[in-house]
N, C-alpha and C positions, 0 to 999 in steps of 0.2 A: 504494500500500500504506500502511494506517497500522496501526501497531505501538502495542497498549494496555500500558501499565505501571501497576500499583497498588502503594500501599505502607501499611501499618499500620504506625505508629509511636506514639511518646506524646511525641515532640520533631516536630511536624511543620514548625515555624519553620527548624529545622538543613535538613529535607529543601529546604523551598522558594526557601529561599536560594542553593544550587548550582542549584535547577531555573531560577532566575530570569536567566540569566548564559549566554552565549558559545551555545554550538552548539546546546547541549539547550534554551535558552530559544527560538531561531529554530527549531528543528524543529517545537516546539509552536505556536507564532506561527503556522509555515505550515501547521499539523496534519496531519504527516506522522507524529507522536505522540504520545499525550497520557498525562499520570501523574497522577493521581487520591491523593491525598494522604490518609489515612485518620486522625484523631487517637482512637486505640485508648481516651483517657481517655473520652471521650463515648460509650465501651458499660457504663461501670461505673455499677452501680445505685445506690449509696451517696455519700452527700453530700459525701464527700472525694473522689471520685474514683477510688479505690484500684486499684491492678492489680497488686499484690503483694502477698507471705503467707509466711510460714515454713517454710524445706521439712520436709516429712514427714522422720523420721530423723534432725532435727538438723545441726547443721552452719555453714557463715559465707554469708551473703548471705542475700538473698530470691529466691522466684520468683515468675515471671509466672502469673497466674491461669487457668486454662483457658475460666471462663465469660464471659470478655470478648473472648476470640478466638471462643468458638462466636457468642455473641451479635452479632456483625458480619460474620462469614464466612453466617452464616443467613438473615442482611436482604438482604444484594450479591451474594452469590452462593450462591443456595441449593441450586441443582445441580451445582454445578461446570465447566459446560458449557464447551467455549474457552476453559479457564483451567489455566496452572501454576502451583500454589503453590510457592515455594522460598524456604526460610528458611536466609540467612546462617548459618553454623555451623562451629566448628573441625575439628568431623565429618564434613563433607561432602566430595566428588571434588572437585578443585581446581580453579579456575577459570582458563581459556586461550583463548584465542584462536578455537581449535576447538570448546568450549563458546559463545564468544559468538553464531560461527553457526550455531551447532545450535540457540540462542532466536532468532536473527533471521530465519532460514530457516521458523520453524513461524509459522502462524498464531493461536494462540493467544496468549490474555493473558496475562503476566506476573506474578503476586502475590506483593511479599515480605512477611513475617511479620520486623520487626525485633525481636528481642528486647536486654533489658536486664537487669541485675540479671546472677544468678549463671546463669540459664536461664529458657526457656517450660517449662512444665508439659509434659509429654512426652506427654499425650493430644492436645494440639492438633497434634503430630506424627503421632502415630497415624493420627489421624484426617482432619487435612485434607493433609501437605506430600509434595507429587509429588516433592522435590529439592531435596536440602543440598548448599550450597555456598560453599567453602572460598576465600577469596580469598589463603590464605597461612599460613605457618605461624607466628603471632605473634595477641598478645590483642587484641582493639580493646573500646570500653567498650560497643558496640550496635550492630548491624544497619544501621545507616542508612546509614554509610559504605560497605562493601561491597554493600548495595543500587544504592545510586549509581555504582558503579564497575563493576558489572554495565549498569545501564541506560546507562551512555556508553558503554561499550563495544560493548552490541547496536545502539544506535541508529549511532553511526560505520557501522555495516555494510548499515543500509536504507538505501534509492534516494534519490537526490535531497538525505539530509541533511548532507552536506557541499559536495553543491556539483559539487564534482570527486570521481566515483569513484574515481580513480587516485590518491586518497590512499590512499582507504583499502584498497587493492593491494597501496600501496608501502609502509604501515606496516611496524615491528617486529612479527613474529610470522606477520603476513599468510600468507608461505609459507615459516614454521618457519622464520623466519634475522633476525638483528638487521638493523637499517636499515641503509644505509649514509652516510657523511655528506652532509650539507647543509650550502650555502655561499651567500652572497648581498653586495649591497655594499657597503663599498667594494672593490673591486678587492684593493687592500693598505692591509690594517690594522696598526699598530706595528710593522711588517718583518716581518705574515703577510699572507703570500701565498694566490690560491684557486690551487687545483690546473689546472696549464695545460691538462689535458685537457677540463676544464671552460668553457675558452674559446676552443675550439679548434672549435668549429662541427660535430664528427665525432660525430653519432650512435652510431655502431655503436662507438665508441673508446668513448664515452661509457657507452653502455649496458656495456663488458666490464667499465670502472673501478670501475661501479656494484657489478656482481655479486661483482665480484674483494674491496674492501671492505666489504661485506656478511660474504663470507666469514672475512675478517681477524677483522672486530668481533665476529664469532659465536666464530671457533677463540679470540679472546684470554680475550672476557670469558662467554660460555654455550658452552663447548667440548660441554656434556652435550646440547645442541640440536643438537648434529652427530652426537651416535650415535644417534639417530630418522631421521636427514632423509636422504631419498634423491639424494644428489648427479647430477647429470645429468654427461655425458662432458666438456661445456663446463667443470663447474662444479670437477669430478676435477681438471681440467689447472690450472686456475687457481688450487686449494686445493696441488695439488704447488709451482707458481710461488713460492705464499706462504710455503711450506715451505722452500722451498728459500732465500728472499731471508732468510729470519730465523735460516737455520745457519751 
């Protein structure tokens, strides 16, 4: 399977920088991905460059122009065929975990529309964006970032691009519950010890400790991730344990 990402930006340096590094740069390596970097300034007609303008009505900031988004959505993709447009946005359904594979699961391409300034022109929503999407409730100054945090996130979830699937299983969020911890060597560090169940050779100990801290890490610190998530009989008894060890 390979998984196409596009992105329209007018900072394409900031994008290719993260792309160039760690997981996302060996996916593309082994073209199990590829992300097509778009510099939105080279659709404007005018000798500056321009991709902003004064909003209609007045008001503080500039917006993004509509006819440099038609002018490059028209050339790449003039049909729209295999393609989702989704432009970052404070307005958008929030993005989770369950959104990541409901993008990695379709086969279609990915296209974000990064905006800057105060907004995009609201026709180039109209008219080309399948899906706004929220990576949280706080300002960031452009698109780019929450584009990126989208694309690592759908790509962790394709075949092959980690390496080991069983990471990306055992992640945070994976199945609605925080991770639980990870521990490696030395043995004991400054008079911290790894947890003896952990070197105890006992699979099935091992796997309850797992589920059992999991649960902890979710009730302490996303207790709101427990009133979604459907606890299994295993998982009931173990969240009663933890209830009870902490009154």
């Amino acid at each position: 399977m390979h998984k196409r990402f596009s992105i329209i930006t007018i900072f394409p340096e900031m994008v290719n920088a993260y792309l160039g590094c760690s997981i996302l740069k060996r996916a593309i390596d082994r073209q199990l991905i590829s992300v097509a970097v778009h510099n939105l300034r080279d659709y404007s007609i005018d000798k500056h460059h321009t991709v902003d303008d004064y909003p209609y009505g007045g008001g503080p900031g500039m917006v993004m122009k509509p006819d440099t988004f038609f002018r490059i959505m028209e050339e790449h993709w003039p049909t729209k065929e295999n393609l989702r447009v989704v432009m970052p946005s404070p307005r958008g359904r929030v993005f989770t975990q369950n959104v990541a594979r409901e993008f990695a699961d379709e086969m279609k391409e990915l296209l974000f529309l990064c905006g800057r300034y105060e907004a995009i022109d609201e026709r180039v929503s109209e008219h080309f964006v399948d899906d706004e999407i929220s990576i949280g409730d706080y300002v960031l100054t452009g698109g780019e970032l929450p584009a990126l945090v989208i694309i690592d996130a759908v790509s962790r979830l394709l075949p092959d691009v980690l390496g080991d699937s069983q990471s990306a299983e055992d992640d945070s969020f994976s199945h609605g519950l925080l991770d639980y911890p990870h521990y490696t060597r030395p043995e004991l560090f400054r008079d911290m010890s790894v947890p003896k169940v952990l070197l105890s050779g006992n699979h099935e100990e091992i796997r309850k400790w797992r589920i059992k801290q999991s649960l902890k890490a979710t009730m302490q610190k996303r207790p709101d991730l427990l009133e979604s998530y459907s606890l299994s009989v295993e998982e009931k008894l173990l969240l009663d344990q933890i209830k009870e060890e902490a009154s």
